[in-house]
DSSP file (Angstrom, degrees, kcal/mol; ACC not computed):
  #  RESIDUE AA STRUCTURE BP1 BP2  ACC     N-H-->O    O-->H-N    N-H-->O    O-->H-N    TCO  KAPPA ALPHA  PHI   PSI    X-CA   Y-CA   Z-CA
    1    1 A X              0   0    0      0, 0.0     5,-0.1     0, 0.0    35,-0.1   0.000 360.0 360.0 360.0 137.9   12.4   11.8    2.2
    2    2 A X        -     0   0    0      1,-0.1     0, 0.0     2,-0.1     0, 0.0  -0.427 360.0-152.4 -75.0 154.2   14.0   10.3   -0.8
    3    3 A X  S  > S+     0   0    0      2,-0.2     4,-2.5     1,-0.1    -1,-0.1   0.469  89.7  60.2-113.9  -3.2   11.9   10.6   -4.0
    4    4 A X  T  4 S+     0   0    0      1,-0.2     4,-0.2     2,-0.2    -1,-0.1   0.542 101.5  47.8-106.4   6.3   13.3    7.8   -5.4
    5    5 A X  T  > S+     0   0    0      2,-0.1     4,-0.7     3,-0.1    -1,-0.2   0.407 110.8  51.7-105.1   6.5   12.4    5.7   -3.1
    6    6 A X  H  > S+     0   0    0      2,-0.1     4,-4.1     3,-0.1    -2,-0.2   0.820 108.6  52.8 -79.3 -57.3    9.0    7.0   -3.2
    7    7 A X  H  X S+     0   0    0     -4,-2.5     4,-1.0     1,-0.2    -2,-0.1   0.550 107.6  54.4 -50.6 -12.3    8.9    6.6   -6.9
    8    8 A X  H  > S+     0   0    0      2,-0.2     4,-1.7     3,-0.2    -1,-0.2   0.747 101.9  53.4 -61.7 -62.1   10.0    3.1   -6.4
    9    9 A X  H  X S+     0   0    0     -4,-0.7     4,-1.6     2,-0.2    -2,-0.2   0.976 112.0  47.9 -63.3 -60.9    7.2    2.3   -4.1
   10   10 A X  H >< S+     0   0    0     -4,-4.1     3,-0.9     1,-0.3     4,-0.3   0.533 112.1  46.3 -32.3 -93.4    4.7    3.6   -6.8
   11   11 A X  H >< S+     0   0    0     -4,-1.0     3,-1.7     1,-0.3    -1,-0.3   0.494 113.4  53.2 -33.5 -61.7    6.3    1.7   -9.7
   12   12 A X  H 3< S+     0   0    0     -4,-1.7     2,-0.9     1,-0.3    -1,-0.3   0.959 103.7  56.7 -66.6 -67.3    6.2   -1.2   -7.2
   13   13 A X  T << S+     0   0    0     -4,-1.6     2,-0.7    -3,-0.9    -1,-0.3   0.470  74.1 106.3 -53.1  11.2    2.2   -0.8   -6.4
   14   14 A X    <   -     0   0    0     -3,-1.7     2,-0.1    -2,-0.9     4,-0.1  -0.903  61.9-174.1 -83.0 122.2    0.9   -1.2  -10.0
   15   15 A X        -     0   0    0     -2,-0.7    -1,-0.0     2,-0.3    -2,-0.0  -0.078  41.4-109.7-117.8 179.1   -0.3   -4.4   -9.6
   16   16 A X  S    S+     0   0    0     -2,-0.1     2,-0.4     5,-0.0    -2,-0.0   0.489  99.0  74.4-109.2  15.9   -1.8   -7.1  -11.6
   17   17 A X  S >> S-     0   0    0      1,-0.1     4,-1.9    34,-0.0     3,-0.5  -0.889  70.1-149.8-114.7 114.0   -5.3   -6.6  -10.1
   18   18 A X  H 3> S+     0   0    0     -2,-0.4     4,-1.4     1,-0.2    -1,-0.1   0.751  99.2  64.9 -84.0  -2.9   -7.4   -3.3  -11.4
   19   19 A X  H 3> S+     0   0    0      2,-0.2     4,-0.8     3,-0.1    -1,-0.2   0.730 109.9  35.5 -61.0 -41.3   -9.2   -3.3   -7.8
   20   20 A X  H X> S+     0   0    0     -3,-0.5     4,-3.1     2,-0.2     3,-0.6   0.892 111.0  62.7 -93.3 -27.8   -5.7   -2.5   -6.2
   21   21 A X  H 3X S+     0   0    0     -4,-1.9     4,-0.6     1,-0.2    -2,-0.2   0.934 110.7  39.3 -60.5 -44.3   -4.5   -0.3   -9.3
   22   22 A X  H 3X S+     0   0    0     -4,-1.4     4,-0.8     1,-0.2    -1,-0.2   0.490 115.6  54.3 -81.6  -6.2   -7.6    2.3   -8.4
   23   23 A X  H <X S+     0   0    0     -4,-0.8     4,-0.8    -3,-0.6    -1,-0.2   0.511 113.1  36.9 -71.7 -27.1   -6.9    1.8   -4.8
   24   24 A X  H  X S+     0   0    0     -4,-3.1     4,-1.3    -3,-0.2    -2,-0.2   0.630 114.3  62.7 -94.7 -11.0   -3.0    2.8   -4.9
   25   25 A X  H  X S+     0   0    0     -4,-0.6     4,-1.2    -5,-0.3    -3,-0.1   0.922 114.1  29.3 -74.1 -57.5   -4.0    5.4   -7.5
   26   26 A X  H  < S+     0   0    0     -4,-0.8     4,-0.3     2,-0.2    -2,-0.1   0.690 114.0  64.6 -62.2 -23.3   -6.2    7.1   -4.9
   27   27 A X  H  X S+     0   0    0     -4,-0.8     4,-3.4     2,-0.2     3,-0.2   0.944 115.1  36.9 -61.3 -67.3   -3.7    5.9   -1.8
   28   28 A X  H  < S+     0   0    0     -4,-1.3    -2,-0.2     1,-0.3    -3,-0.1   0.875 110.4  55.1 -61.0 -35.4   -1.0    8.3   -3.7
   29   29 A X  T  < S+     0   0    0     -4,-1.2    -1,-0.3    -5,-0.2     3,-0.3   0.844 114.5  36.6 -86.9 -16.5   -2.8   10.7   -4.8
   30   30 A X  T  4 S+     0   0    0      1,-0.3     2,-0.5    -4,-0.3    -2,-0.2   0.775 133.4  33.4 -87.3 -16.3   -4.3   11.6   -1.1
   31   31 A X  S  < S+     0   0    0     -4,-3.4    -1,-0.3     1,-0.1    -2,-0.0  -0.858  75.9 152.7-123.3  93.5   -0.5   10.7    0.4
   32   32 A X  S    S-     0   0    0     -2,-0.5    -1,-0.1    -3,-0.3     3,-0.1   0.784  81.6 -18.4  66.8-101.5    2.1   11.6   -2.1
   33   33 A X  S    S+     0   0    0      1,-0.1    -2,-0.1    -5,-0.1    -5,-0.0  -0.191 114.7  93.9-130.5  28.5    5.1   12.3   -0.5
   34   34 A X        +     0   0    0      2,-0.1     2,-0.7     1,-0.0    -1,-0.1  -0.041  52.7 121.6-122.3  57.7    3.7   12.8    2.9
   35   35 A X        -     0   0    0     -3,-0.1     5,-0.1     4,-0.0    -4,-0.0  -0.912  63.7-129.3-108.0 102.9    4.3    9.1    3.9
   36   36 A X    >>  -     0   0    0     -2,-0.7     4,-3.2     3,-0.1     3,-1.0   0.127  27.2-101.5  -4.5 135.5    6.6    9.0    7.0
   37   37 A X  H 3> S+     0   0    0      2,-0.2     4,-2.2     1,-0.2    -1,-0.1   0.778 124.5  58.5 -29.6 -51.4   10.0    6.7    7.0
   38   38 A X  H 3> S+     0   0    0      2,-0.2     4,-1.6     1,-0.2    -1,-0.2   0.613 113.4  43.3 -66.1 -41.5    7.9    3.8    9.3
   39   39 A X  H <4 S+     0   0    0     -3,-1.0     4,-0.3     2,-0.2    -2,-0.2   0.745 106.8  49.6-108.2 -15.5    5.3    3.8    6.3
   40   40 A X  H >X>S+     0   0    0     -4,-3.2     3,-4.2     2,-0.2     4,-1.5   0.893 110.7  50.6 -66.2 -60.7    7.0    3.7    3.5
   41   41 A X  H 3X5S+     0   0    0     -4,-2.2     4,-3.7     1,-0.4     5,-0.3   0.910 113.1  52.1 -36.0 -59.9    9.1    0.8    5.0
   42   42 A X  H 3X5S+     0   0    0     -4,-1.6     4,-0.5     2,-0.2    -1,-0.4   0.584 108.4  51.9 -41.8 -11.9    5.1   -0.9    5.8
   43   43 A X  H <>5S+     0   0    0     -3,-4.2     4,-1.4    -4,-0.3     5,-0.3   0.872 109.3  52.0 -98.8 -62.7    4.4   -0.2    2.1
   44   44 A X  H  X5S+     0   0    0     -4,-1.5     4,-0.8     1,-0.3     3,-0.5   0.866 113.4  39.5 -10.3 -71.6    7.8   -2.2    1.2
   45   45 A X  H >X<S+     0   0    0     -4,-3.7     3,-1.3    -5,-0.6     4,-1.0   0.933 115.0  61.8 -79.8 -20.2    7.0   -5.0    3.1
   46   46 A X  H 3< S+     0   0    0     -4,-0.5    -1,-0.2     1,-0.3    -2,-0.2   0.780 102.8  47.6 -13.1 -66.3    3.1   -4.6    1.7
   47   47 A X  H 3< S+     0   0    0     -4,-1.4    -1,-0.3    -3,-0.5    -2,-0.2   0.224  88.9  78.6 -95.0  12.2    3.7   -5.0   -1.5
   48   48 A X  H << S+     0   0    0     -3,-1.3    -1,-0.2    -4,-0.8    -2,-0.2   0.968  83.0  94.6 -38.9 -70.3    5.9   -8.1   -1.1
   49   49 A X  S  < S-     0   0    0     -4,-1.0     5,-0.5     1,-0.1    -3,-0.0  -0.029  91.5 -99.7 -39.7 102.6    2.3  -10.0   -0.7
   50   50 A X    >>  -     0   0    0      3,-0.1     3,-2.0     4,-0.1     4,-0.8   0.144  36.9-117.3 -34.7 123.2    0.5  -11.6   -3.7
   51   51 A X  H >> S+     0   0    0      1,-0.3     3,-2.2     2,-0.2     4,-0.5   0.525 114.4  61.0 -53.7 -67.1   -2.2   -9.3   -5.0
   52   52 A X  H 3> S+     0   0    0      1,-0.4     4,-1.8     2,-0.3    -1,-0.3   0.520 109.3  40.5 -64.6 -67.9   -4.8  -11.5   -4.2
   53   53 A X  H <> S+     0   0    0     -3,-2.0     4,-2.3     2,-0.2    -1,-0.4   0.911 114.6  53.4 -41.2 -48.7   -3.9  -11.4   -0.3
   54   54 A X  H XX S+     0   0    0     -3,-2.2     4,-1.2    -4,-0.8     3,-1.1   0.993 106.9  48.8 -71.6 -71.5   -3.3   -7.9   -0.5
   55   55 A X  H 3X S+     0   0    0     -4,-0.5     4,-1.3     1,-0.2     5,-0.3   0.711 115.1  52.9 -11.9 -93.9   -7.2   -7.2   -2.2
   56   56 A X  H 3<>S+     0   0    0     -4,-1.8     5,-2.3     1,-0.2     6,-1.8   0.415 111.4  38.8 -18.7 -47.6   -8.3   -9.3    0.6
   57   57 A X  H X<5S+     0   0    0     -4,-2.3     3,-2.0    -3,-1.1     5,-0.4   0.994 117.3  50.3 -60.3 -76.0   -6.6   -7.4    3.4
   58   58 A X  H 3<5S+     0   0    0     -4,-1.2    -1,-0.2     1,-0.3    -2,-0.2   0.751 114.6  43.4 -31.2 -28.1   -7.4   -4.2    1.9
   59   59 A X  T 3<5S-     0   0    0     -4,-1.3    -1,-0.3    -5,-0.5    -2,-0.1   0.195 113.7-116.4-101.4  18.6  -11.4   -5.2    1.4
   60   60 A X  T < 5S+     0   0    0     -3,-2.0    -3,-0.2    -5,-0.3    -2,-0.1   0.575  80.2 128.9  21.5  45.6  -11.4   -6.5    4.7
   61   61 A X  S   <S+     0   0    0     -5,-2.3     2,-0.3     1,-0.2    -4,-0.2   0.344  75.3  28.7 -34.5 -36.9  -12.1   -9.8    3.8
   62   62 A X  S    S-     0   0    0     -6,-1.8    -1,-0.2    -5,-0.4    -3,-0.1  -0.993  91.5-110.2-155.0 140.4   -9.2  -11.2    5.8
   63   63 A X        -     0   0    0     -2,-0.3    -6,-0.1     1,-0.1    -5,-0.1  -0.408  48.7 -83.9 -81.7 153.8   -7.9   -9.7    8.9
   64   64 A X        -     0   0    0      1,-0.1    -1,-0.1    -7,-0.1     3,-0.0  -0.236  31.6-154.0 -36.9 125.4   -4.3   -8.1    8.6
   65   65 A X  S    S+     0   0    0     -3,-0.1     2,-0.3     2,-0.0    -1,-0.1   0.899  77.7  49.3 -92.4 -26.6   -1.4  -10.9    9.2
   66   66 A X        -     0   0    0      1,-0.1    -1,-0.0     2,-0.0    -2,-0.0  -0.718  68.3-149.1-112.9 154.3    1.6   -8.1   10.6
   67   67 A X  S  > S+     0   0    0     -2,-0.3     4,-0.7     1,-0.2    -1,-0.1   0.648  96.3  54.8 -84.4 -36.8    0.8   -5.9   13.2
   68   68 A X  T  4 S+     0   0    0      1,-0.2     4,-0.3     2,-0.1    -1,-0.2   0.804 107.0  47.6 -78.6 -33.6    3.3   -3.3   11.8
   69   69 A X  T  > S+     0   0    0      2,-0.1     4,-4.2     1,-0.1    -1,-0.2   0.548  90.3  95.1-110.9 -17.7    1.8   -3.1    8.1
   70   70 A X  H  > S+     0   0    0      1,-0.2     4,-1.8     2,-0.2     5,-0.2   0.967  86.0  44.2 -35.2 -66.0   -2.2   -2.7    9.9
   71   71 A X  H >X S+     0   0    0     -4,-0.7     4,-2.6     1,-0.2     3,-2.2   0.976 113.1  54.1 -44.1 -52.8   -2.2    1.4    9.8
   72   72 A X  H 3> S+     0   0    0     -4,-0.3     4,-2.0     1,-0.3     5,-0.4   0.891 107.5  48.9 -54.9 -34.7   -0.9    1.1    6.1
   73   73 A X  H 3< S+     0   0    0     -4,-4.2    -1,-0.3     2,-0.2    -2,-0.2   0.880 111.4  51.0 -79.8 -14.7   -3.7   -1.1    5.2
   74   74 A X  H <X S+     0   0    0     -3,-2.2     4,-3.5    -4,-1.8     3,-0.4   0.905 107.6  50.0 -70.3 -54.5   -6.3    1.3    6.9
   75   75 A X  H  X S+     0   0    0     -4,-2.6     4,-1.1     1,-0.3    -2,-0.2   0.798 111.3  45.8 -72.3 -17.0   -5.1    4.1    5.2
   76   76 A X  H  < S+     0   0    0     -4,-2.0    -1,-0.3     2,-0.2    -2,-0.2   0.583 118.1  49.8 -87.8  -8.4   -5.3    2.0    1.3
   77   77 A X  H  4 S+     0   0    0     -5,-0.4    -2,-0.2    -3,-0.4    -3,-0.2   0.863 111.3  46.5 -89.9 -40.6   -8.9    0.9    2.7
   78   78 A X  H  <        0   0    0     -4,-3.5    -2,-0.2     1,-0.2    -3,-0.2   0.907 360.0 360.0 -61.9 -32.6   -9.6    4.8    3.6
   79   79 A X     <        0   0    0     -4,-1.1    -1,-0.2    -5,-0.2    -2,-0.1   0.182 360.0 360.0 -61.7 360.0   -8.3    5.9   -0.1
């Protein structure tokens, strides 16, 4: 696994929200660098989404819109 594309995704998930910043703080720190090809790419397209949607998903609040990004959002809800 590249670690600069891991380090990438971090830098990408600091957010403007401090609800998702202590939720990707704990996300990384239980998953590091043991995030499979399949989920990093789901984190990609993840953090494309405007934090506000993303809280929502993540709080369950609002159901998950892709089918493919669904695990990734269980595991930042587990975190």
């Amino acid at each position: 696994m590249d670690q600069r594309a891991i380090e990438r995704l971090k830098w990408r998930s600091r957010r403007g929200l401090l609800e998702l910043d202590l939720i990707f703080t704990r996300f990384w720190n239980k998953h590091d660098s043991a995030l499979s090809e399949q989920e990093m790419q789901a984190l990609d397209r993840l953090l494309q989404l405007p934090d506000n949607d993303l809280l929502d998903m993540v709080m369950q609040r609002q159901g998950c819109i892709d089918a493919q990004i669904e695990p990734l959002v269980r595991m930042l809800h587990e975190a």
